[in-house]
N, C-alpha and C positions, 0 to 999 in steps of 0.2 A: 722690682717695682712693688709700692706698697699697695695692696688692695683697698678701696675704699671700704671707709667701713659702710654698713646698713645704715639708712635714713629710719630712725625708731619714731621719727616725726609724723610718718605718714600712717593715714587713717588704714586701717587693718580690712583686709574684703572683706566685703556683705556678708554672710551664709546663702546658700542657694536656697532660693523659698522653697518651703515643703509643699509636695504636690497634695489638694485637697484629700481629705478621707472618703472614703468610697461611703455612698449612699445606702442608710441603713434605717428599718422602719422606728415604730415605738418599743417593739416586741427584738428589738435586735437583726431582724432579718435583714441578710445582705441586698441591696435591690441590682441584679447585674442586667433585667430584660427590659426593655423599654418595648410598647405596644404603639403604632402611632396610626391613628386613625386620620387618610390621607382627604377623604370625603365623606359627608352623608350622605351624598347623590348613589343609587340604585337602580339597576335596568329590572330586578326581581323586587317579589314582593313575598319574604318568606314568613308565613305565619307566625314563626317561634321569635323573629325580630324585631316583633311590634316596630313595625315601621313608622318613623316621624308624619306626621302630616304634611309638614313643611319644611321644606330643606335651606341646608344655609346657601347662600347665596354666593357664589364665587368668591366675589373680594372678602367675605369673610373666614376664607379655610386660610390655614397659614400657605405662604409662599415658599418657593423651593427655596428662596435663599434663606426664609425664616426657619424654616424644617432643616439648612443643613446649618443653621448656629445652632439650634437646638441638639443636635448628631454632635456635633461635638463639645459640648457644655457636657452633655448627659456623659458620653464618654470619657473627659476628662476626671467625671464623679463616678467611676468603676461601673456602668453598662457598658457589656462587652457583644449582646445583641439588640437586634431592633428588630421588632416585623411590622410589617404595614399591611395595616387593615386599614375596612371600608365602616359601612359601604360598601361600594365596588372599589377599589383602590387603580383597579384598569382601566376606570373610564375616567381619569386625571391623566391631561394629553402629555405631563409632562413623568407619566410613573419611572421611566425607564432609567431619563434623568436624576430622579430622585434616588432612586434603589443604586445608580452611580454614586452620589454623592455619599449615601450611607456606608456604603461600601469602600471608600477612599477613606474615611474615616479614620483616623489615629486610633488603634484601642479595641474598634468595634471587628469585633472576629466572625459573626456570621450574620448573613441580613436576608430576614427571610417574608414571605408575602401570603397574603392569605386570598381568595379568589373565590367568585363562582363559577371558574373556567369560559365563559362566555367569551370572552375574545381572548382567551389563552394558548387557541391555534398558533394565532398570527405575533403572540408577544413571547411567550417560550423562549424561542431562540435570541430576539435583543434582551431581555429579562438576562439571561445564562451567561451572556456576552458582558453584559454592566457589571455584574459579579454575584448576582441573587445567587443564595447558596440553598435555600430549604425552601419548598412550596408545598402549602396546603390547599389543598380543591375540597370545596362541599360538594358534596355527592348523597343526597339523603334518600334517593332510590335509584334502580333500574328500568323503572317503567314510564314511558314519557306521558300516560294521562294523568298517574298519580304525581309527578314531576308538577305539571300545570296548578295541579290542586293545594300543595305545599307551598310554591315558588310562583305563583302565576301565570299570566297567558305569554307572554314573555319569555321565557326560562325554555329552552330546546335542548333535550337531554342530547343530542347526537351533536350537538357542538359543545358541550360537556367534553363528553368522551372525547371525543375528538381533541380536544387540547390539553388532555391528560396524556392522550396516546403523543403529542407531539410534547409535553414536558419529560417522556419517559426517559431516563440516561443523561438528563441534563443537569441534574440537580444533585446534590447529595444526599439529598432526601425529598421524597414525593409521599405526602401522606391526604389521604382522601378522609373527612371528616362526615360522618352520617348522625344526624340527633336524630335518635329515637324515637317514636311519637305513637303513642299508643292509637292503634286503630287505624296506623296509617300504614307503617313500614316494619313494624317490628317483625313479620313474616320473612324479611328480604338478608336479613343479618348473615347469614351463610353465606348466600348470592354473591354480596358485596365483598366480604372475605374473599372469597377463590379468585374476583375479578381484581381485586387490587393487586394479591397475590402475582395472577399473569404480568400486572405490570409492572412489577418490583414496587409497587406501593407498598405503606403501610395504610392501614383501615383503622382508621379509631372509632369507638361509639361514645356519644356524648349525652350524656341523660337533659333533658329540656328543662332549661332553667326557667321558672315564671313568671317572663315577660308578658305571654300571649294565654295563660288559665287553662294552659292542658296539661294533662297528667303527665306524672316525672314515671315512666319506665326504669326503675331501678338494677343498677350495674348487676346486683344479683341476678335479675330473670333474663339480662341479656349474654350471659354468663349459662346459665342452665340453656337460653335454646338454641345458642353455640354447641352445648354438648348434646342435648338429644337430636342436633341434627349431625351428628358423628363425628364432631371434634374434639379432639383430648387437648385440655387445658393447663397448665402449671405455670405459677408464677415468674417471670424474667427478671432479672435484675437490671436488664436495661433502662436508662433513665436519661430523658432527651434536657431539652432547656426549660419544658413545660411543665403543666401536672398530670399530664396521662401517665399511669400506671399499665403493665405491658402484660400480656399472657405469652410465652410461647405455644402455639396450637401448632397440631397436626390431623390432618383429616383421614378418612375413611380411605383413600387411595393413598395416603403416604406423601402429601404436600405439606411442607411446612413450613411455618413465619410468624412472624411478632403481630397481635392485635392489640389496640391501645384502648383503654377505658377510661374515660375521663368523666367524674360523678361529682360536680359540683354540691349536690344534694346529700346523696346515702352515703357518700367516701372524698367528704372534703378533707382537700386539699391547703384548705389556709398555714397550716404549719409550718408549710414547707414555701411560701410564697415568696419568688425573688421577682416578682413584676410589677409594674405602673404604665400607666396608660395617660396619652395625651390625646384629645380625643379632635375629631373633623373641627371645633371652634377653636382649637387652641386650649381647649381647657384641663389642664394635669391632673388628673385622679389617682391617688395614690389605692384605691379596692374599685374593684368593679362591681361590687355590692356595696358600695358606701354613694354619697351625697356630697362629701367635701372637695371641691375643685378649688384650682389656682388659676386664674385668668391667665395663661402665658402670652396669648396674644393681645391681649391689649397694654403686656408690660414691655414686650416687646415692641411695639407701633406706639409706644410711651417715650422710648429710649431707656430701656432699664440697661443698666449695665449688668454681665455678667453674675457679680457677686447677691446683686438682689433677685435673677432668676433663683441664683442657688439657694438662697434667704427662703425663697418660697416653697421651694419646693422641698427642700427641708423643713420646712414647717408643715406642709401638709402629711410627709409620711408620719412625722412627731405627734399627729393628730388621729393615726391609723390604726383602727380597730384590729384587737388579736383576730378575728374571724367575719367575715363577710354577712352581711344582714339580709339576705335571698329569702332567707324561710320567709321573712315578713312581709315581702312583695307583695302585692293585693290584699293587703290591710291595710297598717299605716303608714307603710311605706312604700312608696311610690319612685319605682328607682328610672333613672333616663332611659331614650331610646338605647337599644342595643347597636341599632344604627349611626349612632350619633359618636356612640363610645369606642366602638372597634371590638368587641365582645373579649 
């Protein structure tokens, strides 16, 4: 039997479309972290947050469904994490939900939450369960009057603890975040070390950026009274998703672990920046010291389709300063609530 020949008539297949290029700033920087700020709603009131006056109002935070097109548009553009800030990101009845959604996500490899442990007792274990993989808790003392006096009347350091002690083993990483604050806590930097310590934490310290017009306690002095309170320090090469820089210490008894120092100020970090931030309005910030936002919510509740999210958002990192504009804060530049943004 004679074989048919080949039909040379017929139209030759498509090419398989290329998948977009991974999201990249002005400066060339890869963008792989996404920051998404779930609310600006707050049960605390912490001094260094310059808290909004006025919160946005329910129907104006994006919706789970609009948060997980957003989860996977960003993913599709090479973000491979997401974490969800506040605000409180736990007093959104649907968090547990949403950290699901991220989490199912094609592409996205860890999705992590940022908290003031306040109802982190009783969400731990479904957080753990939906597939949160890294939890951050603010912790910026030990002592529950100077607690009230940072964080407000509100803020109960034993339900703190408390729901750090029920994150402990759950996660694969538990880090507790203390900012600095001269006059207030920088006494307590040891304390908070040995305590994270016991709980397989890490302890980062974060120099106070100026939102709220207090002084920035620089990475160096918190560095010296680590060691005159009998810590030996040397550099780690450890390096998470973020920009905290690590110490390996060991103390005067022979305990040892990584401390994280995060120095927006005397040891930025802009160089090295793979993040963006959508903030509780829906609005895309490509620097958390900049002023340039992209409305995603109103383009989405517009009917934008995909390719004009990416339009925008690509234009706003194309518009993104080599370095963050913080020193100028309380002169002529007036940067949003930190609550608003997801810090």
């Amino acid at each position: 039997m004679v074989s048919p020949l080949p039909d040379l008539s017929a139209a030759p297949a498509a090419p398989a479309p290329r998948p977009p290029a991974a999201l990249a700033d002005a400066q060339g920087r890869a963008i792989s972290y996404l920051r998404v700020s779930l609310t600006d709603h707050c049960n605390f009131r912490c001094t260094y947050c310059s808290p909004a006056d006025e919160e946005e109002a329910p129907e104006a935070l994006l919706s789970r469904g609009e948060l997980a097109r957003l989860f996977r548009l960003f993913a599709a553009l090479g973000v491979r994490r997401v974490r969800l800030t506040g605000g409180e990101p736990t007093l959104r009845r649907d968090v547990v939900e949403i950290v699901s959604d991220a989490a199912a996500t094609p592409g996205i490899e860890d999705v992590a939450l940022t908290t003031n442990g306040h109802r982190l007792a009783a969400l731990a274990a479904p957080l753990a369960a939906a597939g949160l993989g890294s939890l951050n808790v603010s912790l910026d003392t030990l002592d529950p009057a100077r607690l009230h006096g940072v964080s407000g009347a509100g803020a109960r350091l034993e339900r703190i603890l408390a729901g750090i002690d029920a994150a402990a083993g759950r996660f694969r990483s538990v880090k507790l975040n203390t900012v600095v604050m001269r006059g207030v806590n920088e006494g307590e930097l040891a304390d908070l070390v040995r305590w994270a310590w016991a709980r397989g934490a890490l302890p980062r310290f974060i120099e106070q950026m100026p939102f709220s017009g207090g002084e920035v306690v620089p990475l160096a002095e918190v560095r010296a009274r680590l060691e005159a309170a009998g810590f030996a320090l040397r550099p780690d090469p450890f390096r998470g998703w973020g920009p905290a820089r690590h110490l390996r210490a060991r103390d005067r008894d022979g305990r040892e672990g990584l401390v994280g120092l995060i120095g927006a100020m005397t040891d930025n970090f802009c160089d090295t920046c793979n993040r963006a931030r959508i903030a509780a309005d829906g609005g895309f910030q490509a620097c958390l010291g900049g002023q340039d936002r992209v409305p995603l919510r109103a383009l989405l509740r517009g009917g934008a389709e995909d390719a004009a999210l990416e339009a925008a958002v690509r234009g706003a990192l194309a518009r993104k300063a080599p370095h963050h504009q913080m020193d100028a804060a309380g002169g002529r530049l007036v940067l949003l609530p930190m609550r608003g943004i997801g810090g």
